[in-house]
C-alpha positions in Angstrom: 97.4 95.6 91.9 99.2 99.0 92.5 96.5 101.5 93.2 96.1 105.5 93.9 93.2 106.9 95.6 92.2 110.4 94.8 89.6 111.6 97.3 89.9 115.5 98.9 87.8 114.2 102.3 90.0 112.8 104.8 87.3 110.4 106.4 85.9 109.2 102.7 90.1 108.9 102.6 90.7 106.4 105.5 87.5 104.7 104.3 88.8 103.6 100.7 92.3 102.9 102.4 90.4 100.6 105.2 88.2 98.6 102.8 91.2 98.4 99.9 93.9 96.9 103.1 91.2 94.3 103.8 91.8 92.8 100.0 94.6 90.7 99.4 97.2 91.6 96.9 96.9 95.1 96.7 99.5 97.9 97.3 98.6 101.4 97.8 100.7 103.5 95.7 99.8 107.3 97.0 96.4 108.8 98.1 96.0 112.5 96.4 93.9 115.3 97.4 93.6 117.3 94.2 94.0 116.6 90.2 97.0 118.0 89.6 99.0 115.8 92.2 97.0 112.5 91.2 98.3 113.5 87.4 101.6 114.0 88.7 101.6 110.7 90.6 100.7 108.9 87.0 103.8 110.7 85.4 106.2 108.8 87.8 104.6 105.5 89.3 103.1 102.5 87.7 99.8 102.3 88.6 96.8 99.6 87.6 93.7 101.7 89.4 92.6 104.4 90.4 90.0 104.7 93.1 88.7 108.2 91.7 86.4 111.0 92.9 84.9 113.9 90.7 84.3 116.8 92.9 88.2 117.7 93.9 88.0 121.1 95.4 87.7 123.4 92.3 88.3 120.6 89.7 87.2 117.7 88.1 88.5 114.2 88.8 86.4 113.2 85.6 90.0 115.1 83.9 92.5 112.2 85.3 90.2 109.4 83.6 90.6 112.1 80.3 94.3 112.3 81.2 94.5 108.5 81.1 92.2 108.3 77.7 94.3 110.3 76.0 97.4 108.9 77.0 96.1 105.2 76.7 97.2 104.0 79.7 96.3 100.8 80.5 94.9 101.8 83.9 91.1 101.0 85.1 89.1 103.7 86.5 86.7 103.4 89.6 84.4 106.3 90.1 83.7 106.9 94.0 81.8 109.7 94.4 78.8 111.7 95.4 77.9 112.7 91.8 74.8 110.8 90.3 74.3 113.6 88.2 73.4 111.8 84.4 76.0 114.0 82.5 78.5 112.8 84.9 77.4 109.2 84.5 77.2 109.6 81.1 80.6 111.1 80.5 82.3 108.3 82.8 80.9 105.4 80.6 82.1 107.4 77.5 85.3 107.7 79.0 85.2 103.9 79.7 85.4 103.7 83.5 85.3 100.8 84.7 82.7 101.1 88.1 80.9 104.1 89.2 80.1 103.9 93.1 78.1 106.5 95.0 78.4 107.6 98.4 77.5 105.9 100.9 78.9 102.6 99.7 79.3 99.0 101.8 82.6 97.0 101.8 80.8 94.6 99.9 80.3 96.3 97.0 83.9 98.6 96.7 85.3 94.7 97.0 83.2 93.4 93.8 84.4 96.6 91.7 88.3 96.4 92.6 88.0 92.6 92.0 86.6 92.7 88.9 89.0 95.3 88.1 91.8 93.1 88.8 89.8 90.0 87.0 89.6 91.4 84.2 92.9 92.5 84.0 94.4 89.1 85.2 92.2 87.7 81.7 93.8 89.9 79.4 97.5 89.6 80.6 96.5 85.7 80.1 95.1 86.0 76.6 96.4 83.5 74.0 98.0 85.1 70.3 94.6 83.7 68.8 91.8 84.6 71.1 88.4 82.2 71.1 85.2 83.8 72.6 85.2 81.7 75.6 89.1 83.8 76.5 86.7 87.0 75.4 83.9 86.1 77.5 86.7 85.9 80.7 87.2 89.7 79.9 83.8 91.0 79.1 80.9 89.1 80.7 79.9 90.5 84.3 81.5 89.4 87.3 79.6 86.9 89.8 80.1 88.3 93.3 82.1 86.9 95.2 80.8 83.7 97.4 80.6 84.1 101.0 82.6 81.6 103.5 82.3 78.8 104.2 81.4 79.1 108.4 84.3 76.5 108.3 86.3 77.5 106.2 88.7 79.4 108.3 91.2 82.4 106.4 94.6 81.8 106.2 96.6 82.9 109.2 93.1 82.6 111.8 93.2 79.4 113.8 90.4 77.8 116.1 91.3 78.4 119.3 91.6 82.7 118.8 87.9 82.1 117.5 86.8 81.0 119.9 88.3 83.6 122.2 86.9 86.0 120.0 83.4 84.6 120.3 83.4 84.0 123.8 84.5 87.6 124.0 81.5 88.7 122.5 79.0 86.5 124.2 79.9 88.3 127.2 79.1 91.7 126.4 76.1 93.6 127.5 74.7 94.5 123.9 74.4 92.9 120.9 76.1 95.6 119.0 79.6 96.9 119.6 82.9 97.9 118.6 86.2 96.1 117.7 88.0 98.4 120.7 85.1 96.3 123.2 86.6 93.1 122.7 90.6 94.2 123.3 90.5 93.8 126.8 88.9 90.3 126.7 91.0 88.5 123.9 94.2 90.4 124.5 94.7 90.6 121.0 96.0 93.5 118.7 93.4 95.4 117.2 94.1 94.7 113.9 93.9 90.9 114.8 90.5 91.0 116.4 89.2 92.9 112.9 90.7 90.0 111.2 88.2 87.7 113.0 85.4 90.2 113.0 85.5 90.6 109.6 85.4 86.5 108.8 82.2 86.1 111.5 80.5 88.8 109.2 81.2 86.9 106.2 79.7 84.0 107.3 76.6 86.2 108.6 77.1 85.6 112.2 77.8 89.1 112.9 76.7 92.0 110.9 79.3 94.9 110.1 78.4 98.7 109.5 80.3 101.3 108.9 80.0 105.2 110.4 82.3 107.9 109.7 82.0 109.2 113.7 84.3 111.7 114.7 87.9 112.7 113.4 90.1 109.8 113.4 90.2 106.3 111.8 87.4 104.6 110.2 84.4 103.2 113.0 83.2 99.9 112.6 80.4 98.7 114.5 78.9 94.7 114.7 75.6 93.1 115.7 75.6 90.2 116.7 73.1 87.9 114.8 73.3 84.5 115.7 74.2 84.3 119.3 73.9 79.8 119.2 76.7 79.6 116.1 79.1 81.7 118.5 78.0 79.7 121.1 79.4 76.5 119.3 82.7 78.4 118.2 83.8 79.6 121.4 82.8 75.6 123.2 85.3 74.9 120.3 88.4 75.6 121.6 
């Protein structure tokens, strides 16, 4: 899915970019600061969502999801905001958004609203010319979450011997909880790499992941490790 952030704070920025790269087949169209450029965006690019917040310096964002209603775009909505006022909750179902998430959010979560976003779009581009309820029921029943990993059930591209590095990495660190920059020196991997793996022992609930803006910069996430015998067994795996 081609999709365009609108968000005016740079770290809630890098968060929605972070969390949307960690999703497979989805390309980043622009990220705007203000309505104006995310309406001008729309007027050039092809876009499928938009990852949307509502207090944009002096304006709205709730006007883009008006711009797209009145245009009939066929574009889904994601509210990701700090407003949990009940007009503005109101006003986003009338305007038929598609997810309204409040700040703070978890990964888990933003994942289950973009994915059903792209589910549902994935059922209507596969409609038949004469619909039956079960094809409607693909488009408009809830979404089940998404089912966790598998602890063997390794990712495309991560292989057995890295995961074990990885875990052997963390099983000799002072504390339970660290960063992805502590293991680098160990594993001798790329940072992006090592989050790879970190991100997989999460799913499978040997690690658990949190998220804190911190200072300026990229996006901080920090891991706890919470079953110390399973990484045991993955890094004797090698």
């Amino acid at each position: 899915m081609r999709v365009l952030i609108v968000e005016d704070d740079p770290m809630v920025m890098r968060l929605n970019v972070e969390y949307l790269n960690r999703l497979d087949d989805m390309q980043l169209v622009a990220q705007c600061e203000s309505v104006p450029a995310a309406l001008e965006v729309l007027e050039r690019e092809d876009v499928d969502l938009v990852l949307l917040d509502v207090y944009l310096r002096n304006r709205s964002g709730l006007e883009v999801a008006r711009h797209l209603q009145r245009s009939g775009r066929d574009v889904g909505v994601v509210l990701i905001t700090a407003a949990s006022e009940l007009d503005t909750v109101r006003e986003a179902w009338r305007l038929g958004v598609s997810d309204y998430l409040v700040k703070p959010f978890a990964f888990e979560r933003f994942r289950d609203a973009v994915l059903a976003c792209r589910q549902a779009r994935d059922a209507l581009a596969e409609l038949p010319g004469e619909v039956e309820q079960r094809d409607i029921d693909r488009l408009f029943q809830p979404v089940t979450p998404a089912t966790p990993r598998r602890r063997g059930d390794l990712p495309k591209g991560l292989t057995v011997p890295t995961l074990a590095r990885v875990a052997a990495a963390i099983l000799a660190l002072d504390d339970d909880a660290f960063s992805t920059e502590a293991l680098l020196p160990a594993t001798a991997m790329s940072r992006v790499s090592v989050r790879k793996y970190l991100k997989y022992l999460a799913e499978v609930e040997l690690l658990d992941e949190s998220f804190h803006y911190g200072q300026v910069g990229r996006p901080s996430f920090t891991y706890r490790c919470l079953d110390r015998g399973a990484l045991q067994a993955l890094a004797a795996s090698a």
